[in-house]
C-alpha positions as CSV (number, residue, x, y, z in Angstrom):
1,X,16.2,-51.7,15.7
2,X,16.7,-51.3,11.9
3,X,14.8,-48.5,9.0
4,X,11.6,-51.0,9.5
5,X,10.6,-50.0,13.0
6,X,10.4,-46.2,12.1
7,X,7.1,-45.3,12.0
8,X,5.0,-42.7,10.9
9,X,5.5,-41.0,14.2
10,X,8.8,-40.6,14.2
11,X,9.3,-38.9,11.1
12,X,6.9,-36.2,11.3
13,X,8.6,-35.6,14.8
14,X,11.9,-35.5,12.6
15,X,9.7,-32.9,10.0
16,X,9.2,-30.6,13.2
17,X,12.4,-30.9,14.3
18,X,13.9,-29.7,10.8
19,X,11.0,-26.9,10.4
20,X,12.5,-25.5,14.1
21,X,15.6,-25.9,13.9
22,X,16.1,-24.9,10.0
23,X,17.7,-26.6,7.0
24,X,21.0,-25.9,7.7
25,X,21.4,-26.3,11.5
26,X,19.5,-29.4,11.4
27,X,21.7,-30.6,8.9
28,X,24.8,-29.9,10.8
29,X,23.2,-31.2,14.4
30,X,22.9,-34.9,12.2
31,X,25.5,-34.7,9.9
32,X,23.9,-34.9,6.5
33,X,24.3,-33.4,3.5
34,X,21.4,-31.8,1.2
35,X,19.4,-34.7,-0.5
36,X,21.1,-34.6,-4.1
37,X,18.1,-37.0,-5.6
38,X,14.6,-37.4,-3.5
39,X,13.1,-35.3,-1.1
40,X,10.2,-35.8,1.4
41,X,7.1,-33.7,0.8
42,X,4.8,-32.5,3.6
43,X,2.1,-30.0,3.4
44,X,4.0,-28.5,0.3
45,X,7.1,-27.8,2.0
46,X,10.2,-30.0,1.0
47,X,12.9,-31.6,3.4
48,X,15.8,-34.0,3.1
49,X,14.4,-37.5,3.2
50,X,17.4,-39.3,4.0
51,X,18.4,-36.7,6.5
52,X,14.7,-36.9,8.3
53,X,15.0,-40.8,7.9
54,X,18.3,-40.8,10.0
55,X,17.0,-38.2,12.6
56,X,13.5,-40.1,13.1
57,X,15.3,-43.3,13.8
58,X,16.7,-41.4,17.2
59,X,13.0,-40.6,18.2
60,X,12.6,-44.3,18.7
61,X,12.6,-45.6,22.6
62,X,16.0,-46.4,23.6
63,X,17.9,-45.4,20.1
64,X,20.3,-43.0,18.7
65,X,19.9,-41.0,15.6
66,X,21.5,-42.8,12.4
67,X,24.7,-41.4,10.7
68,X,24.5,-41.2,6.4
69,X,27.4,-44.3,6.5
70,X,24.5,-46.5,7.8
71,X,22.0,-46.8,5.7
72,X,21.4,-45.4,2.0
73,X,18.9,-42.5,1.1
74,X,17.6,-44.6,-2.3
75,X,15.1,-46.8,-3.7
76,X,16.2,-49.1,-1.7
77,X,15.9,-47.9,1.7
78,X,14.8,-44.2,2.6
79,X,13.1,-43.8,-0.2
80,X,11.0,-47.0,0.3
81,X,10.4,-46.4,3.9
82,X,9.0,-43.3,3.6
83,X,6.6,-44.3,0.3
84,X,5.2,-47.3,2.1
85,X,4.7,-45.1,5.3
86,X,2.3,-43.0,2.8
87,X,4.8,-40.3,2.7
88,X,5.4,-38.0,-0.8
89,X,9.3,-38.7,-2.2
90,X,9.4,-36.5,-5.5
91,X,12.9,-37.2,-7.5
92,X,14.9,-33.7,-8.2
93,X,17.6,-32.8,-10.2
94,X,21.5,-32.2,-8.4
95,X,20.6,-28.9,-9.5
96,X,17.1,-28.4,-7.9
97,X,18.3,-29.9,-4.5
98,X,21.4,-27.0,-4.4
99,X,18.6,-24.5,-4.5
100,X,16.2,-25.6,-2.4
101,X,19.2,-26.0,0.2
102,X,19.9,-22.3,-0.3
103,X,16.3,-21.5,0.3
104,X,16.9,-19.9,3.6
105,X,16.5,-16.8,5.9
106,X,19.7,-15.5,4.7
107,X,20.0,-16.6,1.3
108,X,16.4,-14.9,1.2
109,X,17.7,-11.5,2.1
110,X,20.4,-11.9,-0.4
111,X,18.4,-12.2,-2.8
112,X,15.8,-9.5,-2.1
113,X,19.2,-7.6,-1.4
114,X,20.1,-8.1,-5.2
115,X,17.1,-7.4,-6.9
116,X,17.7,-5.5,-10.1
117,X,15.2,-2.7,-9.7
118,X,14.4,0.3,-11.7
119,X,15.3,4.1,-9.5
120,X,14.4,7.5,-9.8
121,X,16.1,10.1,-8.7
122,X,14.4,9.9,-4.9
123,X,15.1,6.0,-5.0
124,X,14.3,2.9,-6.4
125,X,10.8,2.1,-7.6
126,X,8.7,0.1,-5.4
127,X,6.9,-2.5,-7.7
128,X,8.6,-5.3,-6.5
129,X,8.7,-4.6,-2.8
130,X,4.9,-3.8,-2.7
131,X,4.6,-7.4,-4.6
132,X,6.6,-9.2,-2.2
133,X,5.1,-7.8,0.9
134,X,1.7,-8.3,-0.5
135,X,2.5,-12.0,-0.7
136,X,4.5,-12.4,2.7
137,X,0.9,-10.9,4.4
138,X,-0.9,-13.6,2.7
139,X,1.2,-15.9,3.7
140,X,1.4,-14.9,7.4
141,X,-2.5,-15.4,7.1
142,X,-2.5,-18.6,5.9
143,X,-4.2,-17.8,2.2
144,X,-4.0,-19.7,-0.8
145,X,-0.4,-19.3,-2.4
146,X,-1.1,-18.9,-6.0
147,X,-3.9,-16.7,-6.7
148,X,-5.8,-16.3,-10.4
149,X,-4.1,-13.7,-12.6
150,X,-7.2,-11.7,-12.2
151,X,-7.2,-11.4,-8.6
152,X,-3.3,-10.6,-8.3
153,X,-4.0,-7.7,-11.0
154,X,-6.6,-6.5,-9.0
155,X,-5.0,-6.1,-5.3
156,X,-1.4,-5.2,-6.9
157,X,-3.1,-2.2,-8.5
158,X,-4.8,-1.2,-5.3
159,X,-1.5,-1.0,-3.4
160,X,0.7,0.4,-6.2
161,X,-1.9,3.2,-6.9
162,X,-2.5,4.0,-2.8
163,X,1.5,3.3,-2.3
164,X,3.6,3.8,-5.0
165,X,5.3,7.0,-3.6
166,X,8.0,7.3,-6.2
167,X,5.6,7.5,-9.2
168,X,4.6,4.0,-9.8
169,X,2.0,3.5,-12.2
170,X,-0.6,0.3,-11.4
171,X,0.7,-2.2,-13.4
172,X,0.6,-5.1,-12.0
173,X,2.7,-7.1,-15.1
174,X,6.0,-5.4,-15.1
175,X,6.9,-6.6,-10.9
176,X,5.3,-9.9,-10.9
177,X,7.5,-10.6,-14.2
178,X,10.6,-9.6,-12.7
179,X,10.2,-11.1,-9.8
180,X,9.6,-14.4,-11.2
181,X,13.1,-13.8,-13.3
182,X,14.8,-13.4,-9.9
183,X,13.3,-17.1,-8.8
184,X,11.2,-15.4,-6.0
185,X,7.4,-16.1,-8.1
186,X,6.2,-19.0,-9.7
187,X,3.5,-18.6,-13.0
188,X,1.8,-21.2,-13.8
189,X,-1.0,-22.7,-16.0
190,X,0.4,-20.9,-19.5
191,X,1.7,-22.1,-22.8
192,X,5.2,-21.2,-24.2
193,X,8.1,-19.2,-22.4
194,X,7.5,-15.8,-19.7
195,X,7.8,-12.9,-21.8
196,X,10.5,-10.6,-20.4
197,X,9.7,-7.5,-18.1
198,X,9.6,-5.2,-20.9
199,X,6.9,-3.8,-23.2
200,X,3.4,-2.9,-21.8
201,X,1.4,-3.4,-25.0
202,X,3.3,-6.9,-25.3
203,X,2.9,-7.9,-21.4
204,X,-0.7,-6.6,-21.5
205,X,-1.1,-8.8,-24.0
206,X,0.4,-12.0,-22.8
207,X,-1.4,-11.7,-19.4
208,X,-4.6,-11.2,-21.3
209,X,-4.3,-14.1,-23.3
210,X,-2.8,-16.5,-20.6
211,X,-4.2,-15.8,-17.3
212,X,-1.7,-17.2,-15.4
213,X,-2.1,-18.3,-11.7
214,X,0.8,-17.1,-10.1
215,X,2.1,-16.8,-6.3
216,X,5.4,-16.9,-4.3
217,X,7.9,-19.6,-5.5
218,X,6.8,-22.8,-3.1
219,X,10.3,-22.9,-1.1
220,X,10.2,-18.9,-0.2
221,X,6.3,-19.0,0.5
222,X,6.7,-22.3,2.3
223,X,9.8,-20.6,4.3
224,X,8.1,-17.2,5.2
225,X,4.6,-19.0,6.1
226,X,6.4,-21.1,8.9
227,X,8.5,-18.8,10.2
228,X,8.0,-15.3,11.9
229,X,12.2,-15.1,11.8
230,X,12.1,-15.2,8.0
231,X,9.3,-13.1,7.5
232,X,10.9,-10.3,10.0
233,X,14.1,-10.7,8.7
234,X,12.2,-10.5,4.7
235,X,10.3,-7.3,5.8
236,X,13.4,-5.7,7.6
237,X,15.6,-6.4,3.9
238,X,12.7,-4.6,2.1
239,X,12.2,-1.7,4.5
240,X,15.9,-1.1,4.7
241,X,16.4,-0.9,0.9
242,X,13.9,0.3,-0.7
243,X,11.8,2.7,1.7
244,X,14.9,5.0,3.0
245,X,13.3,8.1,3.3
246,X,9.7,6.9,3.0
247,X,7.1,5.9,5.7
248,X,6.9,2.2,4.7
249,X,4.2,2.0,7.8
250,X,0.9,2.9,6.4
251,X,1.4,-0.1,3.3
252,X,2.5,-2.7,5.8
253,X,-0.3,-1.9,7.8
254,X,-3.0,-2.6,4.8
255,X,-0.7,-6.0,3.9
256,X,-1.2,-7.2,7.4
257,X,2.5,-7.0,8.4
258,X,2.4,-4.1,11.4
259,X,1.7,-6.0,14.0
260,X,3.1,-8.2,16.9
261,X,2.2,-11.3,14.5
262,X,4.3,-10.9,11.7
263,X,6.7,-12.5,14.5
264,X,4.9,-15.8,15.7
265,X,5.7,-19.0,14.5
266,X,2.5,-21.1,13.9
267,X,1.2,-23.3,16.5
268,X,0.4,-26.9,16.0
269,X,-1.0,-29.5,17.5
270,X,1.5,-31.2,20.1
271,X,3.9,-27.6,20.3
272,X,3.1,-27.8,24.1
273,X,5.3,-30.7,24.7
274,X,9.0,-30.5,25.7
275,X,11.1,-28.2,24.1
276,X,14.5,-28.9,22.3
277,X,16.9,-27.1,24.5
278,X,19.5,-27.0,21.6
279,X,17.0,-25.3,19.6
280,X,15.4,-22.8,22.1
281,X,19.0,-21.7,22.5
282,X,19.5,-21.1,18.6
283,X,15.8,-19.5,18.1
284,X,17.0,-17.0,20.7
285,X,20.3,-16.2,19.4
286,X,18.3,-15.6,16.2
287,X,15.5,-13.1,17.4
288,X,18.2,-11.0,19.7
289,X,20.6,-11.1,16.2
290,X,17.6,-9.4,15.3
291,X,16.2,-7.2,17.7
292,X,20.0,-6.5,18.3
293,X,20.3,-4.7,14.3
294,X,17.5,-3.2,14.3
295,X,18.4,-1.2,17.5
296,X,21.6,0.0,16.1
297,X,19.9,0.9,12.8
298,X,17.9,2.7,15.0
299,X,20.6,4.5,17.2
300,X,21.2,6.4,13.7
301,X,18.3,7.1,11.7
302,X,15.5,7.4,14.9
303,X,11.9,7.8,14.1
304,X,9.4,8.5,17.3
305,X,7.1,5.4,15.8
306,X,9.9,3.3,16.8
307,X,8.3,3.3,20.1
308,X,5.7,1.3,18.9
309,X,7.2,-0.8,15.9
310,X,6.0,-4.4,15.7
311,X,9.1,-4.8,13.5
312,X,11.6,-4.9,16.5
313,X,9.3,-5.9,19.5
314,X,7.5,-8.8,17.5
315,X,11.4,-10.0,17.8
316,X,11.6,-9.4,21.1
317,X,8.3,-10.6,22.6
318,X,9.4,-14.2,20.9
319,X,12.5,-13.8,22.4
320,X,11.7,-13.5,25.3
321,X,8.6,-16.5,25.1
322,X,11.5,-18.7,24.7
323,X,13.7,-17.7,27.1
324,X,11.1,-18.5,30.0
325,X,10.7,-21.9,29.0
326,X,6.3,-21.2,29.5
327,X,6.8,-20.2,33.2
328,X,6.2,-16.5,34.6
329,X,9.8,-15.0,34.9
330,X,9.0,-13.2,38.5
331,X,10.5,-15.3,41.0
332,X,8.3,-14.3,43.8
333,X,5.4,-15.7,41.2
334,X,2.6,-17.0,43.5
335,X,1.1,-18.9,41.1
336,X,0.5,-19.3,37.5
337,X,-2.6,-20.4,35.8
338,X,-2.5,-23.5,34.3
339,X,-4.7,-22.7,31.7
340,X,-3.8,-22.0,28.1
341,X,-5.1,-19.8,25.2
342,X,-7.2,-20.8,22.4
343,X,-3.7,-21.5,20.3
344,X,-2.2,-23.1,23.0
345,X,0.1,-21.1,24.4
346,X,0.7,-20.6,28.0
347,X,-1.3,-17.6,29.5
348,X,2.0,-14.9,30.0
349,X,1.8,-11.4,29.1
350,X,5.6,-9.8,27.7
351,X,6.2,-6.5,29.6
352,X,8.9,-4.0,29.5
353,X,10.2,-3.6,33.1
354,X,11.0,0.3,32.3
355,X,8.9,1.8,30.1
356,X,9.8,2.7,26.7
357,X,8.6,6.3,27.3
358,X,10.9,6.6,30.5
359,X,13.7,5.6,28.4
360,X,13.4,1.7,28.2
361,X,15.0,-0.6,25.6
362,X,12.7,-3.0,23.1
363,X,15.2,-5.7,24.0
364,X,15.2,-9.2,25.8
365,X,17.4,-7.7,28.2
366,X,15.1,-5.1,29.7
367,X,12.0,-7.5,29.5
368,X,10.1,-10.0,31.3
369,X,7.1,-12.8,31.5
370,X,5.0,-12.6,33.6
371,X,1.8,-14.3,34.4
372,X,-1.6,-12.3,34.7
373,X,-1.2,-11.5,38.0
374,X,2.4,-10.7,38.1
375,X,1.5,-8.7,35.2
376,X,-1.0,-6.8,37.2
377,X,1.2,-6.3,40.1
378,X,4.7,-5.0,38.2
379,X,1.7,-2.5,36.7
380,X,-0.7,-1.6,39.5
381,X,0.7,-2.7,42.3
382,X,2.0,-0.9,45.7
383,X,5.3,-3.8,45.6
384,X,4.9,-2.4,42.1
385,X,8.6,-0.3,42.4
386,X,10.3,-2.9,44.3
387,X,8.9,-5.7,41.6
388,X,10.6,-3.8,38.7
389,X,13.7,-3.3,40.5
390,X,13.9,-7.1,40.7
391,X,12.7,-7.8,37.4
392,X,15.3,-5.4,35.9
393,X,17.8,-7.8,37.2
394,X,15.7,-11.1,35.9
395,X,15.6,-9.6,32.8
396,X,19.2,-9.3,32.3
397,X,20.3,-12.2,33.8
398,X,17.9,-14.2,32.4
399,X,19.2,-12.6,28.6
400,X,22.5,-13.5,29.6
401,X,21.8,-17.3,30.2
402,X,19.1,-18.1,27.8
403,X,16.5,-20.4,27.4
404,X,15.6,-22.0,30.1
405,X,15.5,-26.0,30.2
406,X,11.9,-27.7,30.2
């Protein structure tokens, strides 16, 4: 078979296979390199066209994935394929391409991590954190990425007034500019340069007169909109940095970002099918990376809302959703419904075996799926002691293996 019998199909099989595994692992799993010229555009979010062109041609019957020595990523061939498929190709500077291959969970953090940030003597200020967890709810929510300058002003002020516990005054200008100096925020629709973020008669000013429409910058919005990793690892950076000493809960709460949620990856059409078992073994390694921090941050500065902190057992849950492959994790299961929920996913309920308030741990070691009726059973049960005894030993030797194979 040659770049002519890809079809349509294959590459947006390619595009899922990149958006689970992410940019870098997928990379590595095919060999590529990041696109220096042309990249594929799907639903706003950009990809490596010759890198999805060579995976896709391995989702054809009977063939193997294509190496870069093959074929070439230009005009030519990539490029052609994927226009006359109806696909987007948008041409990109050397430059652009570096840094939309750094546009990752960890270069993320690092860059949330290095934020230049006024302080006070209690800490640093909070305009830009409120700003950025503002926009990662929306984007957990599915709304509109850029927003009119008037409506940004007008939530932004909301939240700094009812959370800006280190003296923040509601002006909305100052973190919106500085955050679109760091390359996290993208203004559009204006004439002539960004003023800096200093000034408020001179920033009042330009916002008046220019009315921007403003938002995330595509890549990060894109990144945290599609992945429940990303935006628990963004919120975690945030938290850790900036609210020391703060309760961070009640302005996550308003944002939309304390709850089990802010974990979940979205569900398409066609996620039901077989899973990668490459990449269920990666995801996992990922959430318990996470879960696993956030317990030893934990061990030394405790708070008793811990016990109920979306933030570590949205991890957790997902974690442990891979792991069981869709199937209830009791192995004295009688029976699982074959039923799903209105999003598709199978109907399994995530349960600690021992209770956090008798001690438990919020990790994938110490819990389980199990169906409805297992579920009831492990709770209500009179087998209910000898179930969880059981379990206990699922649970861990279940964490140890990982994912299991579909």
């Amino acid at each position: 078979m040659t770049l002519a019998d890809i079809g349509a199909a294959q590459v947006m099989r390619a595009v899922e296979e990149f958006d689970r595994l992410g940019r870098r692992a997928f990379l590595e799993r095919y060999g590529f390199g990041p696109s220096r010229t042309y990249r594929l555009v799907v639903d706003g979010r950009s990809y490596y066209s010759k890198a999805i062109v060579g995976a896709a041609h391995g989702h054809l019957p009977g063939q193997r994935p294509l190496k870069p020595s093959e074929f070439s990523g230009g005009l030519d061939h990539a490029v052609r394929l994927l226009t006359d498929l109806g696909f987007r190709v948008e041409r990109s500077s050397a430059v652009d391409a570096d840094a939309d291959a750094g546009v990752g969970v960890g270069r993320l953090v690092e860059r949330i991590a290095k934020l230049r940030v006024a302080s006070t003597a209690g800490g640093p200020r909070l305009y830009q954190p409120i700003t950025l967890l503002w926009a990662v709810g929306r984007a957990l929510r599915g709304e509109p990425r850029m927003l009119s300058w008037e409506e940004t002003a007008t939530a932004l002020r909301g939240l700094l007034g009812r959370h800006g516990l280190r003296g923040e005054r509601p002006r909305p200008d100052y973190p919106v500019l500085a955050l679109h100096r760091a390359g996290l925020w993208s203004l559009e629709g204006h004439t002539g340069e960004v003023p800096s973020a200093h000034g408020d008669a001179a920033l009042h000013q330009w916002f008046s007169e220019q009315r921007p429409e403003g938002g995330l910058a595509a890549p990060v919005h894109a990144l945290v909109a599609g992945s429940g990793q990303a935006r628990v690892a963004v919120v975690e950076a945030i938290v850790e940095r900036f609210f020391d000493g703060l309760d961070e809960v009640p302005l996550l709460e308003e944002v939309g970002l304390y709850e089990d949620s802010v974990a979940d990856d979205p569900v398409r059409d066609g996620d039901a099918g077989p899973v990668d078992p490459v990449a269920a073994a990666a995801q996992y390694e990922k959430w318990c990376a996470l879960v696993d921090r956030r317990e030893a941050r934990d061990g030394v500065r405790y708070r008793e809302r811990t016990v109920r902190d979306p933030l570590r057992s949205g991890p957790a849950r997902r974690a442990v959703l891979i792991r069981c492959g869709d199937r209830c994790e009791n192995p004295e299961c009688p029976g699982q419904p074959d039923d799903r929920t209105d999003r598709g996913l199978p109907l399994l309920e995530v349960d600690h075996v021992v209770e956090l308030a008798a001690g438990g741990r919020d990790h994938p070691s110490q819990m389980v799926a199990l169906c409805p009726n297992c579920h009831a059973v492990k709770t209500r049960g009179r087998s209910r002691e000898r179930l969880r005894e059981i379990l206990l030993e699922v649970a861990l030797e279940r964490h140890r293996r990982g994912p299991l194979p579909s």
